[in-house]
C-alpha positions as CSV (number, residue, x, y, z in Angstrom):
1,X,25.2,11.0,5.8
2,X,22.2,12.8,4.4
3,X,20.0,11.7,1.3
4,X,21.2,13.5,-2.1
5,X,19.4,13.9,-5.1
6,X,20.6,15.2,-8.3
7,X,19.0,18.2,-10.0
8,X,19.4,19.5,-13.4
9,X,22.3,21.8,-12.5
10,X,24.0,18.6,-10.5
11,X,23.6,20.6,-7.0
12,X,23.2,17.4,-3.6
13,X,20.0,18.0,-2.7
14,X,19.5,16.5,1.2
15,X,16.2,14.4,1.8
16,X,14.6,13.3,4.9
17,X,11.4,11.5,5.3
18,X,10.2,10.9,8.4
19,X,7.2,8.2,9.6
20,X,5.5,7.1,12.5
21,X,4.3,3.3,12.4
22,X,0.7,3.6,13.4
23,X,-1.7,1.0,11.4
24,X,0.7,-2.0,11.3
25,X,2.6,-2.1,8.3
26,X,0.9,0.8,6.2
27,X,2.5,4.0,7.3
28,X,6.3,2.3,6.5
29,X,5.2,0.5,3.8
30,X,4.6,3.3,1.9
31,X,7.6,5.4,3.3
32,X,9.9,2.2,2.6
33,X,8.7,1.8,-0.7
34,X,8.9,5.8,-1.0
35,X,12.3,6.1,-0.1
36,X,14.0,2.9,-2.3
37,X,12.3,4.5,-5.5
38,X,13.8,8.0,-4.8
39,X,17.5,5.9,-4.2
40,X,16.8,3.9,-7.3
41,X,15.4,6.0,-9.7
42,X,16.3,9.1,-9.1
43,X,20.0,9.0,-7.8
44,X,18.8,9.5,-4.6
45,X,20.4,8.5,-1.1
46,X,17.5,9.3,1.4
47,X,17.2,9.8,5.0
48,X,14.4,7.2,6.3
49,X,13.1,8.2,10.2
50,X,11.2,5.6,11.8
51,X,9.9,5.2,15.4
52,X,9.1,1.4,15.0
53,X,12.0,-0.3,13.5
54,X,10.5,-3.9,14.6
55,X,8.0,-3.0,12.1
56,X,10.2,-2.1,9.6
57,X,12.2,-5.5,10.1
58,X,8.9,-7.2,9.3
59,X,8.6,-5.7,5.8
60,X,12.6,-5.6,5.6
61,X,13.8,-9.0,7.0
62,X,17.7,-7.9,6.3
63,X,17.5,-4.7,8.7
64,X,18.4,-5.1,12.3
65,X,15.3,-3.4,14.3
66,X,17.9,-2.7,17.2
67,X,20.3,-0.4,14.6
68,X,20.3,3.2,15.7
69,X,21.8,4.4,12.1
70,X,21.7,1.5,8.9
71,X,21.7,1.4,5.4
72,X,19.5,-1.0,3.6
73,X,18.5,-1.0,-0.3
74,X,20.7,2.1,-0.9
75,X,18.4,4.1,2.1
76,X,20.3,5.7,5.4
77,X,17.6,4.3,7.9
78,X,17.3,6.3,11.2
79,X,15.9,5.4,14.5
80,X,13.1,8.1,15.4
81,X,13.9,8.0,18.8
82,X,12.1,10.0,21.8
83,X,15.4,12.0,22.7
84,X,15.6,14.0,19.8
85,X,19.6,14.6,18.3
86,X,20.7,18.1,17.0
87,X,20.1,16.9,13.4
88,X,20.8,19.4,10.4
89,X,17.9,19.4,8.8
90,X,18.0,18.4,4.5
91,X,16.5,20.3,2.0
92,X,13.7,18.3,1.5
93,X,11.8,17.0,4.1
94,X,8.7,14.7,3.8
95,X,6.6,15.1,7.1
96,X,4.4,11.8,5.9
97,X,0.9,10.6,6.6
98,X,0.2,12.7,9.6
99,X,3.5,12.3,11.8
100,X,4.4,15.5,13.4
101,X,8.2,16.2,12.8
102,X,10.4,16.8,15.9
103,X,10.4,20.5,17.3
104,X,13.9,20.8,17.6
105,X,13.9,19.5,14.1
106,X,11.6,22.0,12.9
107,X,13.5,24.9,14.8
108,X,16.7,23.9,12.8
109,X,14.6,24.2,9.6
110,X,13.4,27.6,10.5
111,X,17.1,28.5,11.7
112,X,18.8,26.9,8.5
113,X,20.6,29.6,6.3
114,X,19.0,28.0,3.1
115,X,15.4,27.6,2.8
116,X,13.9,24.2,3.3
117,X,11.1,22.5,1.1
118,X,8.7,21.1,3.7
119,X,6.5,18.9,2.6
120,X,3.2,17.0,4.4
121,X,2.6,13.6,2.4
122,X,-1.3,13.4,2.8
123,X,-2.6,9.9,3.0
124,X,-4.4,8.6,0.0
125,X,-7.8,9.5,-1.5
126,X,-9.8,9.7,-4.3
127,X,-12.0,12.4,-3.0
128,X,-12.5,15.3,-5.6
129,X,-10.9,18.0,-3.0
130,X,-7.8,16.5,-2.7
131,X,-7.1,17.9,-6.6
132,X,-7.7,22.0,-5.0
133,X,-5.8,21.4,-1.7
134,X,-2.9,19.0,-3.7
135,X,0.2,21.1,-3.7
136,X,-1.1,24.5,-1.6
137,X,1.4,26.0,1.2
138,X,0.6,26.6,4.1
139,X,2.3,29.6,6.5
140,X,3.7,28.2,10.1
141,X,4.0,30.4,13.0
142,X,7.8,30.2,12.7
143,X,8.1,31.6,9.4
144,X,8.1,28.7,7.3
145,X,5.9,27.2,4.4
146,X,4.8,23.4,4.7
147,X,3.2,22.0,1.9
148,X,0.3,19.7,1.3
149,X,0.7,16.9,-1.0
150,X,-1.8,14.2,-1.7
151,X,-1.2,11.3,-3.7
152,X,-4.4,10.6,-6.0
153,X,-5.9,8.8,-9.1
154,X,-6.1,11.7,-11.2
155,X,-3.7,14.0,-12.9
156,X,-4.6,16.8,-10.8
157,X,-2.9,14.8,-7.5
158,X,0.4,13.6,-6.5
159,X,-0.3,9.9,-8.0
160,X,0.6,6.9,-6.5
161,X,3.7,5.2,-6.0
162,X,4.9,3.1,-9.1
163,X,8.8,2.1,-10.0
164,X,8.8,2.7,-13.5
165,X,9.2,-1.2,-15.1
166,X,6.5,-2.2,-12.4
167,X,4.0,-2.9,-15.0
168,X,6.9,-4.6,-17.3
169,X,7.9,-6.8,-14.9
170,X,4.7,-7.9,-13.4
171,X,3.3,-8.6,-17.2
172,X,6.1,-10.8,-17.7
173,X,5.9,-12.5,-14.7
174,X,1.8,-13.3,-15.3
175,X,3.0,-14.7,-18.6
176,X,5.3,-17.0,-17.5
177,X,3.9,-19.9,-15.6
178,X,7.1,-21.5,-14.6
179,X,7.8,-18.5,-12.9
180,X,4.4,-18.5,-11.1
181,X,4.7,-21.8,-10.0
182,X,8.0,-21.6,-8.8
183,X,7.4,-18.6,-6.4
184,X,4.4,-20.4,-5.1
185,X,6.5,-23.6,-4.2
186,X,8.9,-21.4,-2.8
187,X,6.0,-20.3,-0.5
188,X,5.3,-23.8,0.3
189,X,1.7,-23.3,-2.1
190,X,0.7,-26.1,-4.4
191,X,-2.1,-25.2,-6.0
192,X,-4.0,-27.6,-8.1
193,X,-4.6,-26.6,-11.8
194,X,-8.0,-25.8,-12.1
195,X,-8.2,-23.6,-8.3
196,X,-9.0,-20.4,-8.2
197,X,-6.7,-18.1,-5.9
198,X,-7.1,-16.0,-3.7
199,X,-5.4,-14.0,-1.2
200,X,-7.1,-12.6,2.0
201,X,-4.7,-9.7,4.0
202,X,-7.2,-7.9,6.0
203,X,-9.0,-6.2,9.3
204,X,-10.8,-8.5,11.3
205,X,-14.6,-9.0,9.9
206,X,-17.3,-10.2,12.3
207,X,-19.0,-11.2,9.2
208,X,-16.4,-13.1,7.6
209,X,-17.8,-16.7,7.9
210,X,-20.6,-16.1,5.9
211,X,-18.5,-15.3,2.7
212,X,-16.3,-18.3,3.8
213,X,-19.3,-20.4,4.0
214,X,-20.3,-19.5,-0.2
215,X,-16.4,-20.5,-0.6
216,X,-16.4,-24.2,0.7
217,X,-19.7,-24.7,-0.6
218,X,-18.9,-23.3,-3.5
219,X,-18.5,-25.1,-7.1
220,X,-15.1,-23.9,-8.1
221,X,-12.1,-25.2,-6.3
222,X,-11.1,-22.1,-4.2
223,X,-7.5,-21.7,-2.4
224,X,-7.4,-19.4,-0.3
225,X,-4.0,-17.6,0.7
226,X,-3.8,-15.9,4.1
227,X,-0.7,-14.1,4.9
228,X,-0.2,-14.0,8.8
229,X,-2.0,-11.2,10.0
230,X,-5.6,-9.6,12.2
231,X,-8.1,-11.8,10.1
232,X,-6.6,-14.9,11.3
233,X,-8.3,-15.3,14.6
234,X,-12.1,-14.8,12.7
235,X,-10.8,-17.8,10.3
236,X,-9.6,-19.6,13.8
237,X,-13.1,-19.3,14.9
238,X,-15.0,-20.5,11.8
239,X,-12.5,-23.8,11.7
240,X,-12.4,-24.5,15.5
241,X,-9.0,-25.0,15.5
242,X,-5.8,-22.3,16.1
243,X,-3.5,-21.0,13.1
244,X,-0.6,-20.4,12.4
245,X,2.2,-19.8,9.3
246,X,2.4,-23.3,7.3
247,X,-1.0,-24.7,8.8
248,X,-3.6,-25.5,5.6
249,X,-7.0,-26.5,6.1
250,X,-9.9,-28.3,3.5
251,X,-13.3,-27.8,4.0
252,X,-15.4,-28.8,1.1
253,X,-14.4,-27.1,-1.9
254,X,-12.1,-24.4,0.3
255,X,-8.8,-25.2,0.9
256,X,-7.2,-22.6,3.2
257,X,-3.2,-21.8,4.2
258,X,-1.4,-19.4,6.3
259,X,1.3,-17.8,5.0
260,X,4.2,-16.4,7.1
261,X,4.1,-12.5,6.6
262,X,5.9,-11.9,3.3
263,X,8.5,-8.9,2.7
264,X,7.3,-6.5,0.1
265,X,9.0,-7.8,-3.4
266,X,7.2,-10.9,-2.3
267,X,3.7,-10.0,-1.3
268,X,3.8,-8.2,-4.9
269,X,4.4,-11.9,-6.4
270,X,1.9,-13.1,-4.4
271,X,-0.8,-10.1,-5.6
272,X,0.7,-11.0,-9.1
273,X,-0.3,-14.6,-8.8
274,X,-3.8,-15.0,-7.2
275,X,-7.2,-14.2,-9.2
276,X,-8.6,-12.2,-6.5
277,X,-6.9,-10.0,-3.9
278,X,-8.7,-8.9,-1.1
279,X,-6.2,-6.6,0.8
280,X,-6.3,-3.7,3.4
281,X,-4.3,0.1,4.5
282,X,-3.1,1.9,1.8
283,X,0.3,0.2,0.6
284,X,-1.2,-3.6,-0.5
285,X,-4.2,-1.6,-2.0
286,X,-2.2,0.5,-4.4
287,X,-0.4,-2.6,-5.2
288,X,-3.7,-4.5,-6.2
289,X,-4.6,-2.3,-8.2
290,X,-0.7,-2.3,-9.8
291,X,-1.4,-6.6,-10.0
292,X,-4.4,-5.9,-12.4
293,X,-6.4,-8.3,-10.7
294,X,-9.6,-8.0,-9.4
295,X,-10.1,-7.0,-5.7
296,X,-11.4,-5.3,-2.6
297,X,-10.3,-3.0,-0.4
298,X,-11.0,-3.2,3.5
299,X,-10.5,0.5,4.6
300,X,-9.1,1.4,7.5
301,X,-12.1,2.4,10.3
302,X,-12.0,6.0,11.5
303,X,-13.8,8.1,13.9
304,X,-17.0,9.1,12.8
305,X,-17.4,6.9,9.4
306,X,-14.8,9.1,8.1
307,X,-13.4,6.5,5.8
308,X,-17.0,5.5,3.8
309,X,-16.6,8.6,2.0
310,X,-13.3,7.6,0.6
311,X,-14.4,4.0,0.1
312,X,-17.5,5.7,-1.9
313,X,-15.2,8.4,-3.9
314,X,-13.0,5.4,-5.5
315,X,-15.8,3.2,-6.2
316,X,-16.8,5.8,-8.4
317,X,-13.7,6.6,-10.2
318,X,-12.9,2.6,-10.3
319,X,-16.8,1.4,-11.8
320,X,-17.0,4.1,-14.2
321,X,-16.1,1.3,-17.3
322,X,-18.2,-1.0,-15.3
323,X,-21.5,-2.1,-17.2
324,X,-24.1,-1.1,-14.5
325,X,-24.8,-4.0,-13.0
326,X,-21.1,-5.5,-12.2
327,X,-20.4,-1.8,-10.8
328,X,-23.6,-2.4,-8.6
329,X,-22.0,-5.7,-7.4
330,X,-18.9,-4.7,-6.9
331,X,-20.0,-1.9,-5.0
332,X,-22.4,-4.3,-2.7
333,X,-20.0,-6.2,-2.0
334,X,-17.1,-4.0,-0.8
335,X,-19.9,-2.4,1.1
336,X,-20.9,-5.2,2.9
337,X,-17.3,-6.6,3.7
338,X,-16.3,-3.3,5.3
339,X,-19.3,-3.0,7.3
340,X,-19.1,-7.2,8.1
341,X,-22.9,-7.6,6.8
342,X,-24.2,-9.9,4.7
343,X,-21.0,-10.4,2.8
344,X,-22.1,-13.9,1.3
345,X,-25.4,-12.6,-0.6
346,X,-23.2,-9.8,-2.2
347,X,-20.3,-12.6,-3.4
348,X,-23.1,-14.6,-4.8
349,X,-24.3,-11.3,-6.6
350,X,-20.4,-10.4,-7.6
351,X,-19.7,-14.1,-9.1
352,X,-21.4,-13.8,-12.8
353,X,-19.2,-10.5,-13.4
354,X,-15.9,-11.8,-13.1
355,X,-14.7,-11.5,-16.6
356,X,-15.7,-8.1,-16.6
357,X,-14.3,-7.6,-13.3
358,X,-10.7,-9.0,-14.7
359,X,-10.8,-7.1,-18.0
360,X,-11.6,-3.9,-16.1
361,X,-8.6,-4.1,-13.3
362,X,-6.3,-4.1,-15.9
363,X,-7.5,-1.5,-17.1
364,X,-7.7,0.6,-14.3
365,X,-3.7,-0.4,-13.8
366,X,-2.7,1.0,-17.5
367,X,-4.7,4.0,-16.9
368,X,-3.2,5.0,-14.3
369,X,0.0,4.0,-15.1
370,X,-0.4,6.9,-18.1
371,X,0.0,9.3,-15.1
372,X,3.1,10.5,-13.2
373,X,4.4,7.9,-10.0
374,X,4.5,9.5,-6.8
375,X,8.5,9.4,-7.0
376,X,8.7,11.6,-9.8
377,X,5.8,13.9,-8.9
378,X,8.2,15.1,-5.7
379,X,10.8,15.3,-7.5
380,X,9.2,17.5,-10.0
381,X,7.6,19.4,-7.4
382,X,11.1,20.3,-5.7
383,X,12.6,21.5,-8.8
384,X,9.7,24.0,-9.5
385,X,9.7,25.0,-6.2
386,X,13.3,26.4,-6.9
């Protein structure tokens, strides 16, 4: 079965989106999320390719990673297999976040009788190119057009992914205490009332123990939430003792627990609940931004320092409402977490802001919430392409 969506003249329009699992949980997580909006939202029954369905199980506990062909969530879920399948190609077909579609695949496109939208699903940025590159084609050797399309923070990109009550439902689940404290008991978390949360999903960080060092020492009660993942082994080390999901741990005013790895609905509760959110990729960024919560984002390293120049282009959209000297901190100290230096002098320089901080992450999340989700953005793309 192919992926339909319905246009304004009621035609099936076929969608695949193909991704390759390459930094963990990222690349699906923003496929996944991707593809359930298109099903949800927009009458859609899409086509999902993945390479690394044990990957996807982690992030989708109900879907069997040895399934060549299943449907979860309202989404056709396809093994990307090395032996490639005559496949008709869809209509639309999302090439995301650097994958390279199969060649037979892309033969059938070029073969098809009906032209084919092909589309390349950039990863995020906030660098000020992406708005003159966002949407331009670009002429294969076979004939056909692919492209570009680059999600963003301004109006001028593809935006980011949203569902459209996100920001109702996660204000009325903030509100409601109850409702906090129940998730958090049904993730074995008791947190005493005057704690301060936080969640920690990250990269490993040589310098990590310095920042947990200010914690414990610290005069506010911190609990610290780590969802199973690479930082684990630098918390292991600053302990002396092993982790693992369930284990908690006091050391003077920082009590910290391991979380098994949560599925996304949950991890967005779990954003929802905590003061601060420190969080890493692409997919658990945009949705700490989406929690309104302050935070920090742990980039992903690549060659050449690539990624400090897109750490350094959101800073500046993101401290623009800051008063000068919280942007300064906040810039220090996402500075010196992703390069693992002196991260415990910049969270002592980052702690007299936080009211600032809070106000301005909500902020940020209605702001951008005022622009088009990356759902609909496709979707509007396709129909002017017509």
């Amino acid at each position: 079965m192919h992926g339909y969506l319905l246009d304004t003249g009621n035609q099936a329009v076929k969608w695949d989106i193909f991704c390759r699992v390459v930094d963990n949980f990222g690349d699906i997580g923003v496929t996944w999320r991707l593809a359930r909006q298109l099903a949800a939202e927009q009458g859609a029954e899409v086509r999902l390719w993945v390479d690394e369905l044990a990957a996807f199980a982690r992030i989708c506990p109900q879907a069997d990673a040895r399934a060549e062909r299943q449907w979860q969530r309202g989404v056709e879920i396809r093994r990307w297999g090395t032996a490639w399948q005559t496949t008709e190609p869809a209509d639309v077909v999302i090439e995301a976040l650097a994958c390279e579609l199969p060649a037979a695949y892309v033969a059938a496109m070029a073969a098809h009788p009906a032209r084919v939208l092909w589309l390349n699903l950039e990863y995020l940025s906030a660098e000020g190119w992406i708005d003159g590159c966002h949407g331009l084609p670009s002429l294969q050797g076979n004939g056909l057009q692919k492209f570009f399309f680059f999600p963003g923070f301004t109006a001028a990109s593809g935006g980011l992914l949203r569902e459209a009550d996100l920001l109702a439902r996660r204000s009325v689940f903030q509100g409601n205490a109850a409702a906090r404290n129940e998730f958090l008991a049904s993730i074995g978390v008791m947190i005493p009332a005057p704690a301060r949360l936080i969640s920690l999903f990250a990269y490993e960080n040589a310098g990590l123990g310095q920042w947990l060092d200010r914690l414990a020492a610290g005069p506010v009660e911190t609990h610290l939430l780590v969802p199973e993942g690479r930082i684990l082994g630098d918390i292991a080390r600053w302990l002396g003792e092993p982790l693992g999901a369930g284990t908690r741990h006091r050391r003077g005013a920082l009590h910290i627990q391991v979380l098994p790895f949560l599925e996304q609905d949950r991890y967005d509760l779990l954003l929802w609940c905590c003061d601060f959110n420190l969080v890493r990729g692409e997919d658990s960024f945009v949705r700490a931004q989406w929690a309104g919560r302050p935070l920090l984002w742990h980039i992903y390293p690549q060659q050449e320092g690539a990624h400090w120049d897109k750490l350094e282009a959101f800073l500046a959209l993101y401290c623009r409402s800051l008063s000068p000297s919280a942007a300064t901190a906040l810039g220090r100290f996402w500075r010196a977490w992703n390069a693992g230096e002196a991260i415990g002098e910049a969270w002592d320089e980052l702690s007299p802001h936080w009211a600032e901080l809070a106000a301005q992450a909500e902020s940020w999340a209605r702001g951008q919430a005022a622009q088009a989700d990356l759902a609909t953005a496709l979707v509007q793309f396709y129909r002017n392409w017509l």
